[in-house]
N, C-alpha and C positions, 0 to 999 in steps of 0.2 A: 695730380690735380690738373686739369686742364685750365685755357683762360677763363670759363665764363662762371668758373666755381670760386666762391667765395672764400676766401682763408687772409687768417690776421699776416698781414707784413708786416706792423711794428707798431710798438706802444711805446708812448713818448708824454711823458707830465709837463704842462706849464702851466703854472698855478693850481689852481686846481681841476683843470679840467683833463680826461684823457683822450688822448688821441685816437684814436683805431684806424689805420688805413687797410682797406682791402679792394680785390685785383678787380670785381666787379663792380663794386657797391662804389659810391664820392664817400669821401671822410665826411665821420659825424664825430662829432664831440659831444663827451658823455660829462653830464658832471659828476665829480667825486664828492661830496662835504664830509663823509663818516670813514669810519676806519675801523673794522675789527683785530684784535687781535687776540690771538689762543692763547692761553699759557695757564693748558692746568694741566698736562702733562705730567707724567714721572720726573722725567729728567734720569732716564736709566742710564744714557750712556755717561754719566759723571758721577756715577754715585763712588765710593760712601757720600761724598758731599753733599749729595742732594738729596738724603734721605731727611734733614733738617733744614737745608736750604733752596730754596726753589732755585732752577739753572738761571732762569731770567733775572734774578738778584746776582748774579757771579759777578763781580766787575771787570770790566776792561781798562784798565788806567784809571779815571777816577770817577766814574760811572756804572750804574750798574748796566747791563745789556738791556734790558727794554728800556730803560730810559731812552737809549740812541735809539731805536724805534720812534718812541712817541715822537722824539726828537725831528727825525727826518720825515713824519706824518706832516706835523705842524708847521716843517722848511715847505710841503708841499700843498701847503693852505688849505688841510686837513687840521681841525680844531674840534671835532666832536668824536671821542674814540671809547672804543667800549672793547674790555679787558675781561677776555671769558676765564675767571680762576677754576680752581677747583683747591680740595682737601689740602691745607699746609700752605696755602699759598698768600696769606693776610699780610705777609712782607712787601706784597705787591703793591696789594692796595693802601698800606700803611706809607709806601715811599711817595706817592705821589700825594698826600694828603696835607691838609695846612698841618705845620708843626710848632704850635703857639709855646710850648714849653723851651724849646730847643733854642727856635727864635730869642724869645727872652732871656736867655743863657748868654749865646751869643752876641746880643745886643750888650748886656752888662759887662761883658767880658773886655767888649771895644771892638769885636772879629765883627764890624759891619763887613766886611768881603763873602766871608761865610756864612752870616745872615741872608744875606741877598741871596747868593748862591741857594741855600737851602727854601728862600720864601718864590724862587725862579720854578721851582718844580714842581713845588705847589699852583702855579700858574700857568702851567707849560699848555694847558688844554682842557679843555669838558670832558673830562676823564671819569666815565663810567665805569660798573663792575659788574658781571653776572657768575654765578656759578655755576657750575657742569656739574649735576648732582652725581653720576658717573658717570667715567670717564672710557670713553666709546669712540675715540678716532676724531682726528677732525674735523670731518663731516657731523661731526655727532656736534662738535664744539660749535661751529658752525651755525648749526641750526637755531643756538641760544638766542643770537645775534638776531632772530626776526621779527623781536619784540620790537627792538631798538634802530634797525636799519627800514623797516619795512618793504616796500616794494621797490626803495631806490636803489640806485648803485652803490656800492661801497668796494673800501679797498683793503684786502685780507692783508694783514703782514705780517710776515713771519721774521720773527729773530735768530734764525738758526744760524746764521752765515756772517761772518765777519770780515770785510773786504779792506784790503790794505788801501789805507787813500794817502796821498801825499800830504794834504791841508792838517789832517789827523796826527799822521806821523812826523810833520814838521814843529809842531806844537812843542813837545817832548824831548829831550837832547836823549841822545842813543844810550842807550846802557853802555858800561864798560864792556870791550871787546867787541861791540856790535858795528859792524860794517854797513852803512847805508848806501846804498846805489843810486 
């Protein structure tokens, strides 16, 4: 590419807006408010497991993996997120929903810590659902998304990837035999 051609040099979040800088053009700032995210996939590479549990329910520590998704949406002042399921996937939508029974368990029990905890996730966002009546790539997943994003920007996230963070892993004391660096 030469100078007078346009291409992204870096994308960078504060709050919720993003950043785009490129070599011709002055930075413009896009705003984000929405957030899709896929998850009605197979889940092939974990199976047996995932033949009855979707991978996005697997947990990491004491979390399920989208959860830290929505999680890190809502750090980035993304609060309206819509969650494209498909077939088998109602653990999805069931974890992020109010849970008046469980609540009330908990509460009688005296586990306010756990209470809150569990009435936090119910809370976490405007946490939408659609279905992927089949399942056709995520471009296919994608396009559910244009009922509810419309013509704005939104921010696709994907949970495939699990990145070591120090703040995460200081939380936690090491397993036996585990060496931390």
């Amino acid at each position: 590419m030469n100078e007078t051609s346009s291409r992204v040099r870096s994308n960078c979040v504060s709050d919720n807006r993003i950043k785009i800088e490129t070599t011709a053009i002055s930075c413009t700032s896009i705003e984000v408010d929405k957030a899709v995210i896929p998850a009605a996939g197979f889940g092939t590479r974990f199976l047996p497991v995932t033949k009855t549990q979707p991978k996005e329910m697997m947990p990491v520590l004491d979390k399920p993996t989208i959860q830290y998704v929505v999680e890190e949406a809502v750090q980035a002042g993304i609060h309206d997120i819509l969650i494209i399921t498909g077939r088998g996937k109602q653990a999805i939508e069931r974890h992020f929903d109010k849970s008046y029974e469980l609540e009330e368990e908990l509460e009688s029990a005296e586990k306010y810590d756990r209470r809150d905890r569990v009435r936090e996730i119910a809370e976490l966002a405007g946490i939408h659902h659609v279905r992927q009546k089949v399942r056709d790539g995520l471009g296919d997943a994608v396009r559910y998304a244009g009922n509810h994003v419309g013509d704005n920007a939104f921010a696709l996230l994907l949970g495939d990837t699990v990145i070591q963070s120090s703040l995460l892993f200081n939380r936690y004391p090491a397993p036996l035999g585990v060496n931390r660096c």
